[in-house]
C-alpha positions in Angstrom: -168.3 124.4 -54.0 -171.5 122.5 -52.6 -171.9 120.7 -50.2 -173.8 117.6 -49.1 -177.8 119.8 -48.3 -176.9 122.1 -51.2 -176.1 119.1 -53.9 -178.8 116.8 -52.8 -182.0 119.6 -53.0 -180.5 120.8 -56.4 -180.4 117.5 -57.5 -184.0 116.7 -56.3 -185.6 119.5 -57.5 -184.7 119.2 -61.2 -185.6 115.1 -60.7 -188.9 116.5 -59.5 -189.9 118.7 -61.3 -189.0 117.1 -64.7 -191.1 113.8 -63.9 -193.0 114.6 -61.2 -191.7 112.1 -58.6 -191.1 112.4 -54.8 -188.1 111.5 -53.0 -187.7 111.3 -49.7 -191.0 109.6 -48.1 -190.6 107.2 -46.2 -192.5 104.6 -47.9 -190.2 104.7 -51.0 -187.3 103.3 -51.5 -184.6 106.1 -53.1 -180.8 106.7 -53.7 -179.3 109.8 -54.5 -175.9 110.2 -56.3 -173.7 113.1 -56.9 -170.4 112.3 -59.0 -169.2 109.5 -57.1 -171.0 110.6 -53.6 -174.3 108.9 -52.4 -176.1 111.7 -50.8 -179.2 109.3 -49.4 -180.2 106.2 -49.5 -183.6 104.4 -48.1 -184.8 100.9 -48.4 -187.9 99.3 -47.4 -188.1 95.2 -46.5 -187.9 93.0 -50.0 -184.9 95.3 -51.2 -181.3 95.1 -51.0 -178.8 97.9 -51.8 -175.4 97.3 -51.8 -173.4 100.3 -53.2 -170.1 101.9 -53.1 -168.2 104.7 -54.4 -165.7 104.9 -57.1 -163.3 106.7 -58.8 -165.4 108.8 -60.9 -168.9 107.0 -59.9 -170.3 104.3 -57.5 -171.0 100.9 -58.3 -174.6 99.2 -57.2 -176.0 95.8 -57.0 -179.7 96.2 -56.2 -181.9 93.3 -55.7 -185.6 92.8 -55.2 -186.4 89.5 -52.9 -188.3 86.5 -54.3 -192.3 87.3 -54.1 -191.9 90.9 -53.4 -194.0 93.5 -55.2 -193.2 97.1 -54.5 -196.2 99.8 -54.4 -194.6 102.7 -55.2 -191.7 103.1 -57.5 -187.9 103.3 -56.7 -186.7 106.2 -57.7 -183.1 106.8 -58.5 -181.2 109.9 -59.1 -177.6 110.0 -60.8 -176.2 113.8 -61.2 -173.5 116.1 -61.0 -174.2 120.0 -60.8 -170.7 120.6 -62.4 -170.0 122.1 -66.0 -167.6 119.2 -66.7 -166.2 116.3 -65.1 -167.5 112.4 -65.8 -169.5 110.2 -63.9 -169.8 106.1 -64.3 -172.5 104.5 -62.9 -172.0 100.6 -62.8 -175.3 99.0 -61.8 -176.6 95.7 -61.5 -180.3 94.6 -60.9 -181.7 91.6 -59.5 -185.2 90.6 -59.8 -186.0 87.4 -58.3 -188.5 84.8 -59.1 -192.0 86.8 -59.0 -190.8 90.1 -57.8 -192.3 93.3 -59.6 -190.8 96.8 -59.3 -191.4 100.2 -60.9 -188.1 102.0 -61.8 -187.7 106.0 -62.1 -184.0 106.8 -63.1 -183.2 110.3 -62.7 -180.2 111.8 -65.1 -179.8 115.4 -64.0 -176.8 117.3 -65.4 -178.2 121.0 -66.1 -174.9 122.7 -66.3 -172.5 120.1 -67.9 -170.6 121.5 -70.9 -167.9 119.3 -71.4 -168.9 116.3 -69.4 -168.9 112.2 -69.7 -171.6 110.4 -68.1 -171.3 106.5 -69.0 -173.7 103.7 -67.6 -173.1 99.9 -67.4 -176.2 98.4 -66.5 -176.7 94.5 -66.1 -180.2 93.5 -65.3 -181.8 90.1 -64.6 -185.6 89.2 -64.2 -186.2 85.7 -62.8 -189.1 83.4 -63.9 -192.5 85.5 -63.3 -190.8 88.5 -61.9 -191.3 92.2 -63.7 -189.7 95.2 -64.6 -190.4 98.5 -65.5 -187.1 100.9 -65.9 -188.0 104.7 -67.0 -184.7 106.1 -67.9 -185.1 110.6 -67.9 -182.5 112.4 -68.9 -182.2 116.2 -67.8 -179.6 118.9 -69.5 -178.4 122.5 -70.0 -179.1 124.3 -72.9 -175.5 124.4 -73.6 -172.5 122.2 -74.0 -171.8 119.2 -75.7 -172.4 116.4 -72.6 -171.3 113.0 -73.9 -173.7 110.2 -72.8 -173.0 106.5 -72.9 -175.7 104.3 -71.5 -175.0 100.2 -72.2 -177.2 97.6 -70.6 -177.4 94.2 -71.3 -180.6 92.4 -70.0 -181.9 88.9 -69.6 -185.5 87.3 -69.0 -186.3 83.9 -67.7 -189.5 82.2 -67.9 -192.9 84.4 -68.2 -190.5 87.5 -67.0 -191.4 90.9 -68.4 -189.2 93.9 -68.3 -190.3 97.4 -70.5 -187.7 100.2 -70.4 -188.4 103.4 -71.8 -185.3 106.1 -72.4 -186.3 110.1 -72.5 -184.0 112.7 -73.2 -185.8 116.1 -74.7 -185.2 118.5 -72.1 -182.0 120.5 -72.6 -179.4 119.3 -75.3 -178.8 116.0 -76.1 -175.0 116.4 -76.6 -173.7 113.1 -77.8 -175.5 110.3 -77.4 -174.9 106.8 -77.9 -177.5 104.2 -76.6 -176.9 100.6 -76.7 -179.3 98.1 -75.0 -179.2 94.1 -75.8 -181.6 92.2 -74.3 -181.8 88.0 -74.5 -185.4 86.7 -73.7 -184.3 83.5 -73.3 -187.4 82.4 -70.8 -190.2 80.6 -72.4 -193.2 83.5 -72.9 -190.9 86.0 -71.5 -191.7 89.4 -72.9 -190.0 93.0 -73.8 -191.1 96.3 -74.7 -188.4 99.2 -75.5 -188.9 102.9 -76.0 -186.2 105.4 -76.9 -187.7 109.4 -77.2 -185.1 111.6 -77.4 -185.3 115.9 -79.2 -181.6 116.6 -80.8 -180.9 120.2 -81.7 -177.9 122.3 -83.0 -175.2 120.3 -83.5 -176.2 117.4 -81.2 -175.6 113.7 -82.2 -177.9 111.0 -81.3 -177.2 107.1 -81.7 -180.5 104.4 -80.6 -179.1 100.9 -80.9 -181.8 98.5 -79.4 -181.2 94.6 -79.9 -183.8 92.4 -78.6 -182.7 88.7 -79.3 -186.7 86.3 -78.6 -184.7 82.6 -77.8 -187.4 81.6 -76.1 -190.4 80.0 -77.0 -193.5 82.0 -77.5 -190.8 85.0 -76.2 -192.6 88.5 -77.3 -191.1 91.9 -78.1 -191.8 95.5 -79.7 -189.2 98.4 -80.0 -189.7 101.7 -80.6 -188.3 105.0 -81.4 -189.1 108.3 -81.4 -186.4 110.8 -82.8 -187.3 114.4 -83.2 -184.4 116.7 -84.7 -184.2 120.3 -85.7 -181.4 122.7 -86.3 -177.9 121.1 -87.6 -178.8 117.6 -85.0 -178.4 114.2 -86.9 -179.6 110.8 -85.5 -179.5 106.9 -86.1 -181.6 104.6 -85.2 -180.7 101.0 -85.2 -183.1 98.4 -84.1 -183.3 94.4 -84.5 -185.4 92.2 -83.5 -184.2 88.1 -84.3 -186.9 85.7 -83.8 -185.0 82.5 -82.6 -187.5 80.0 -81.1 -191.2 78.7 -82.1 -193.7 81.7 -81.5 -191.4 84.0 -81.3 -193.2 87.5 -82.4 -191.6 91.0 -82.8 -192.2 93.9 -83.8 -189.8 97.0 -84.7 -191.6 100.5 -85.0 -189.6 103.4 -85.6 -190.4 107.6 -86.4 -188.1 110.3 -87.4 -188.7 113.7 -87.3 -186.6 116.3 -89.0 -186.6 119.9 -89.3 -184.3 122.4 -90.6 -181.2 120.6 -91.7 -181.3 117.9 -89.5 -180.1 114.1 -91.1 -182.2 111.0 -89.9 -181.3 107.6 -90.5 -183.6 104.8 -89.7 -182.2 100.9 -90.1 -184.9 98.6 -88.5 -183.7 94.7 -89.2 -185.9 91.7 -88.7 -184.5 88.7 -88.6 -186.4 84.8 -88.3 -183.5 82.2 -87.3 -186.5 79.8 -86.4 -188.9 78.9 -89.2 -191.7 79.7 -87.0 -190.9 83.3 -85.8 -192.8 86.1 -86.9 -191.0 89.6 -87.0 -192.3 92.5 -88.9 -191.2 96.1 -89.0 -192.2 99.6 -89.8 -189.9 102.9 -90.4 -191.1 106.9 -90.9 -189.1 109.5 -91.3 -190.6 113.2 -92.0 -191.5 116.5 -91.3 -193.8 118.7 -88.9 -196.0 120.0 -91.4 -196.0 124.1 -92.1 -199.7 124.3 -91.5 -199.9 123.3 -88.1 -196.8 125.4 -86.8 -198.2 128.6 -88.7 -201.6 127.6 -86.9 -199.4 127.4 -83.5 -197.6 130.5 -84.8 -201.0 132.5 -85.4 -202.0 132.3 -81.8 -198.9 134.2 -80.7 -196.0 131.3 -80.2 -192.7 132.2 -81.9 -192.2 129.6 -84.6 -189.2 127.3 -82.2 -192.6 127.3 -79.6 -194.3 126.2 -82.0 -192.2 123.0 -82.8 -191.5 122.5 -79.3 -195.2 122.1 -78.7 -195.9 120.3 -81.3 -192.6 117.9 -80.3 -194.0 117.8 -77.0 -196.9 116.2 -77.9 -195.3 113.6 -80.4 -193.1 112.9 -77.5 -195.1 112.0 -74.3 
């Protein structure tokens, strides 16, 4: 059994040390969460945090005030240091009318086996405001954690929001990713990034849906899908221009190795005649040449991939 110290400094140390952040000054504002217990919390002026525990997980509204534009970025941590259990994390974000912020969401689960952790994330950028939400995912070697993140985001005028979504340390599980985002604001702008390494027997579902109603609205999607062993992954992506100047972009590269099965479905869709959405796909293989290069300088050949997946990954 741990308790509150114990929890929060194992917690820390793998959200650390897997992205490099800090937790804990006083000049940044942080939560912590084990299971459904919030460990720590520090705000600064400009930022609200209203949060309270569940069931099986907390629920959070967090909003950043009208004009304010944090220097440093908030960094979350969800986790549980148990080998199975669930967690649900229900989370809100308001960012009003020209407020910037910098996101860094921890996902730390490094013994789950048999585990559920679900997210229902609701996020809303006011006209000129900005956000940037980095999504890192952390897991054992073992086990077979199911992983169920589901956000649903809308941009008012001239807003900008990029998310990015990592998981490639530890197994992937079973993952199912669905983000819908509606940039209804006129010049409003998206850019999402999923990066996630599957391997044995892991499953891995990307479903990013960027819908550009407003005019001159802007958006690219990517995906980045490396999978080795038995792993198979989807990757579902559409982009539908729906207002004059709408421009999209979906760009999406599969990597498979061993007898991994990829399956890449970018759609493009113009339901305004003056919306331009284009699309590329990839799927393929690391070629032999540069892992027997690796493999010549004394790594084993699975260094070899994971070096070269590294790199494909950043």
């Amino acid at each position: 059994m741990f308790d509150v110290a114990s929890e929060y400094k194992a917690l820390v140390e793998v959200a650390e040390r897997s992205s490099g952040a800090h937790f804990g000054s006083p000049d940044t504002v942080s939560v912590v969460v084990h299971g459904n217990k919030v460990l720590s919390s520090l705000v600064l002026p400009g930022v609200v945090i209203d949060a309270e525990e569940t069931q099986d997980g907390i629920r959070a509204l967090i909003t950043v005030q009208e004009g304010v534009k944090l220097a440093k970025p908030v960094h979350i941590c969800f986790g549980h240091l148990g080998r199975e259990g669930r967690q649900t994390i229900d989370t809100k974000i308001r960012m009003r009318r020209g407020s910037q912020a910098v996101f860094l969401a921890h996902c730390v689960f490094p013994n789950a086996e048999e585990f559920l952790h679900q997210m229902e994330g609701e996020i809303h950028l006011e006209e000129g405001s900005s956000l940037t939400y980095n999504e890192v995912h952390v897991h054992g070697p073992e086990g077979m954690i199911v992983v169920r993140p589901k956000t649903n985001v809308v941009l008012e005028d001239k807003a900008i929001y990029r998310g990015d979504f990592t998981l490639v340390e530890g197994r992937v599980g079973d993952l199912s990713i669905d983000i819908y985002v509606d940039a209804k604001g006129v010049g409003s702008s998206v850019e999402i990034t999923s990066k996630v390494y599957g391997k044995m027997d892991d499953r891995c579902l990307v479903q990013d849906v960027v819908k550009l109603s407003g005019r001159d609205s802007t958006a690219l999607v990517k995906a980045r899908v490396v999978l080795k062993d038995r792993s198979t992954g989807t990757f579902y992506g559409t982009i539908d221009g729906a207002a004059p100047g709408a421009r999209g972009h979906v760009d999406c590269t599969e990597i498979v190795q061993g007898e991994a099965v990829a399956e890449a479905s970018p759609v493009v869709r113009a339901s305004h005649a003056e919306a331009e959405i284009t699309h590329e796909a990839a799927i393929g293989r690391i070629a032999d040449d540069k892992i027997a290069g690796l493999m010549a300088k004394g790594l084993t050949e699975d260094e070899a991939v994971d070096f070269i997946v590294s790199g494909l990954l950043k």
